[in-house]
ZAMARGU-4260 file (C-alpha; in steps of 0.2 Angstrom, whole numbers, plus 5000, padded with zeros to 4 digits):
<rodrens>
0) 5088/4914/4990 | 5080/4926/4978 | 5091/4941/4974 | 5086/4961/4976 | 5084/4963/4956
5) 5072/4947/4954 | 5061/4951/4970 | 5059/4968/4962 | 5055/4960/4945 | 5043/4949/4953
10) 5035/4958/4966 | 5015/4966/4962 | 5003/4974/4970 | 4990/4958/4975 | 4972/4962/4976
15) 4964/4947/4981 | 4971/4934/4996 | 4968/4918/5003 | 4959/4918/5020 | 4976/4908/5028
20) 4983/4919/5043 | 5003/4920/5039 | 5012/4914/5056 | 5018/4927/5069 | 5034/4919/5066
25) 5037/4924/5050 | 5027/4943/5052 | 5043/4944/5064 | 5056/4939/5054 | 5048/4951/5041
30) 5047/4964/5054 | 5065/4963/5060 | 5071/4964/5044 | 5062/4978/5039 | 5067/4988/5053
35) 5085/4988/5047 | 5079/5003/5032 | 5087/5019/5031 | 5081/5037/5039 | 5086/5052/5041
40) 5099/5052/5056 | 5092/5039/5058 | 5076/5044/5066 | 5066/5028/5062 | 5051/5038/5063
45) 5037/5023/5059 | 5027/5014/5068 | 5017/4999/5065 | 5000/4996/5070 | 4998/4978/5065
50) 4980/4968/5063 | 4978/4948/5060 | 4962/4938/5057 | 4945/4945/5063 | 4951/4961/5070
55) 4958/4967/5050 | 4939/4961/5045 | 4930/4969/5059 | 4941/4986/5054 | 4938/4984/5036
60) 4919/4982/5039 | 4918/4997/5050 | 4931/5007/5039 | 4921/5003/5022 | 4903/5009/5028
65) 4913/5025/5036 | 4920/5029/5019 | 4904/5030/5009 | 4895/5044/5019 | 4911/5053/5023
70) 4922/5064/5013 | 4941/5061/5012 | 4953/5070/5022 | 4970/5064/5021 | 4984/5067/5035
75) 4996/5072/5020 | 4984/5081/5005 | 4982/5072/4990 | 4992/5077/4973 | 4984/5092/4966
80) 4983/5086/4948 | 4989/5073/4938 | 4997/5081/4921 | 5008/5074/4906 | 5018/5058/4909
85) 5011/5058/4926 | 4993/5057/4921 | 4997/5046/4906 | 5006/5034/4917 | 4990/5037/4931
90) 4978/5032/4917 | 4987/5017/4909 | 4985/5008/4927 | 4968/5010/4929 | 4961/5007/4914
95) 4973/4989/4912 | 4966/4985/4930 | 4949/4987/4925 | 4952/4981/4906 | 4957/4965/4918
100) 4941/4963/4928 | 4933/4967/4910 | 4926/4984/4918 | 4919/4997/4905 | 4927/5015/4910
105) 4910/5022/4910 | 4903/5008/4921 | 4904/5020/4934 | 4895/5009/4947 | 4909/4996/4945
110) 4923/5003/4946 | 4915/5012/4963 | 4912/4996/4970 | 4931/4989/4965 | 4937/5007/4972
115) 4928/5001/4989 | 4938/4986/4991 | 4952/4997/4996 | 4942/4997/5013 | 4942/4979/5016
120) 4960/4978/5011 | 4957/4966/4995 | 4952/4954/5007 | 4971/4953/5015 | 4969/4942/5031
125) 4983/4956/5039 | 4984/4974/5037 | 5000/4986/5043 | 4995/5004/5046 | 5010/5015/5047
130) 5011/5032/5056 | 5024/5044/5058 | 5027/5058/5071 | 5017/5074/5067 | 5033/5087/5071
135) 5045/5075/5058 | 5035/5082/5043 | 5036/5078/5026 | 5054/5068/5028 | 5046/5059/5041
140) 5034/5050/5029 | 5051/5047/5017 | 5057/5039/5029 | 5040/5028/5031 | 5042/5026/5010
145) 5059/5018/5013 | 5052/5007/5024 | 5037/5003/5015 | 5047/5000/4999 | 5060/4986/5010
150) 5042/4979/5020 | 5035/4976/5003 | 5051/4967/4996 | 5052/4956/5012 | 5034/4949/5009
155) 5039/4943/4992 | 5056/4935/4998 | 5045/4925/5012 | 5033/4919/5000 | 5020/4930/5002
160) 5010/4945/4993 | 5005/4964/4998 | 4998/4980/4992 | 5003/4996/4998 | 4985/5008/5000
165) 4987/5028/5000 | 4969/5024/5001 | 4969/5017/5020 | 4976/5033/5024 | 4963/5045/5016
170) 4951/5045/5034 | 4965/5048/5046 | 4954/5052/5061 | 4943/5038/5060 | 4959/5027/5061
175) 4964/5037/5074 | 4948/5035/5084 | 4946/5016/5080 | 4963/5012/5086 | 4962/5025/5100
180) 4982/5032/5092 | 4991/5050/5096 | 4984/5064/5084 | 5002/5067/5085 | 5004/5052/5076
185) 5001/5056/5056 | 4995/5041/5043 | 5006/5039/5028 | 4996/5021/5023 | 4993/5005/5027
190) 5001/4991/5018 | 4989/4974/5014 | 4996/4959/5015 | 4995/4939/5013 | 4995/4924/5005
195) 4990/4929/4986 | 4975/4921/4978 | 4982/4915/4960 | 4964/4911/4956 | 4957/4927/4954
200) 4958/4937/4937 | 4964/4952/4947 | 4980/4944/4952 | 4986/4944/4934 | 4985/4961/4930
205) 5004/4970/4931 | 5009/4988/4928 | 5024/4993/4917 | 5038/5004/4922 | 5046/5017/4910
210) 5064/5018/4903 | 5078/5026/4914 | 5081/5036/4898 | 5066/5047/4904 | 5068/5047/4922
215) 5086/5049/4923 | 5099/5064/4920 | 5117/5059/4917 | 5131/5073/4920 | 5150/5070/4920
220) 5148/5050/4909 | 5152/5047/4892
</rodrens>
């Protein structure tokens, strides 16, 4: 069994998948697993709206055409700007994702149509859309994060790969409309997810992480 510390070093955002369904059996196990992460009083405040097969690309299809003639509109609004370390950090991703698919920054046409992707889920045969209860507020999507962040974990441990998309959540009420959900019911993201395709160039692409020595404050050590 893989432990916590090599499933973290391991695990990656995957953006492209095999066409194979993963078995209901082992979405489950993922599932009951997951549900075991921490909230606040423990609220458990997510719920999971789960697609397999046609129904993630019939969504996909719809959600990608819905996209190009409508503006954003996110549940929870966007990060107003991206500065210092957090903009350097921000950059550093996108341009080694599209140095990967050997994408010129100012191909803007490119790097549109790989933006669009996020639409079609990479080509994930499942997609898991997660919503929170509108009255929970901010700490009810934390409590979504955690259970994002142990859902993720899981797919690696059962052999599988998954990207979590801020991007499926940025037309709330066309997911809300689609799936016919509550508008007390607030989209945090969805999380794609699948058999990776080690074929593809994209797959190879990683992000770095920076030192604890710029992120963490120690008071009361040696």
């Amino acid at each position: 069994m893989e432990t916590i510390e090599s499933i973290l070093q391991a695990r990656y955002s995957c953006r492209a998948y095999q066409a194979q369904q993963v078995p209901q059996e082992t979405i489950q196990e993922i599932l009951d697993q997951a549900q075991r992460s921490a909230s606040w009083c423990n609220v458990q405040p997510w719920e999971i709206l789960l697609l397999g097969g046609e129904p993630t690309r019939r969504f996909g299809d719809a959600y990608y055409e819905h996209v190009q003639s409508h503006p954003a509109n996110p549940d929870f609004p966007w990060p107003e700007r991206y500065e210092g370390v957090y903009q350097q950090r921000r950059r550093e991703c996108g341009f080694a994702l599209y140095n990967t698919l050997e994408i010129k920054k100012e191909d803007r046409e490119a790097t549109q149509r790989q933006m669009l992707e996020n639409y079609r889920f990479f080509g994930a045969p499942h997609l898991a859309l997660i919503t929170t209860p509108k009255k929970l507020g901010v700490y009810g999507a934390v409590d979504c994060g955690i259970y994002v962040a142990n859902f993720m974990a899981l797919t690696h441990s059962h052999g599988l790969a998954c990207i979590a998309q801020a991007a499926v959540a940025s037309h709330p009420d066309f997911v809300r409309d689609y799936f016919n959900l509550p508008e007390d019911r607030l989209l945090v993201c969805g999380i794609a997810f699948g058999y990776e395709d080690a074929t593809q160039k994209i797959n190879q692409y990683r992000t770095t992480r920076d030192s604890i020595d710029h992120v963490v404050r120690w008071e009361g050590f040696n």
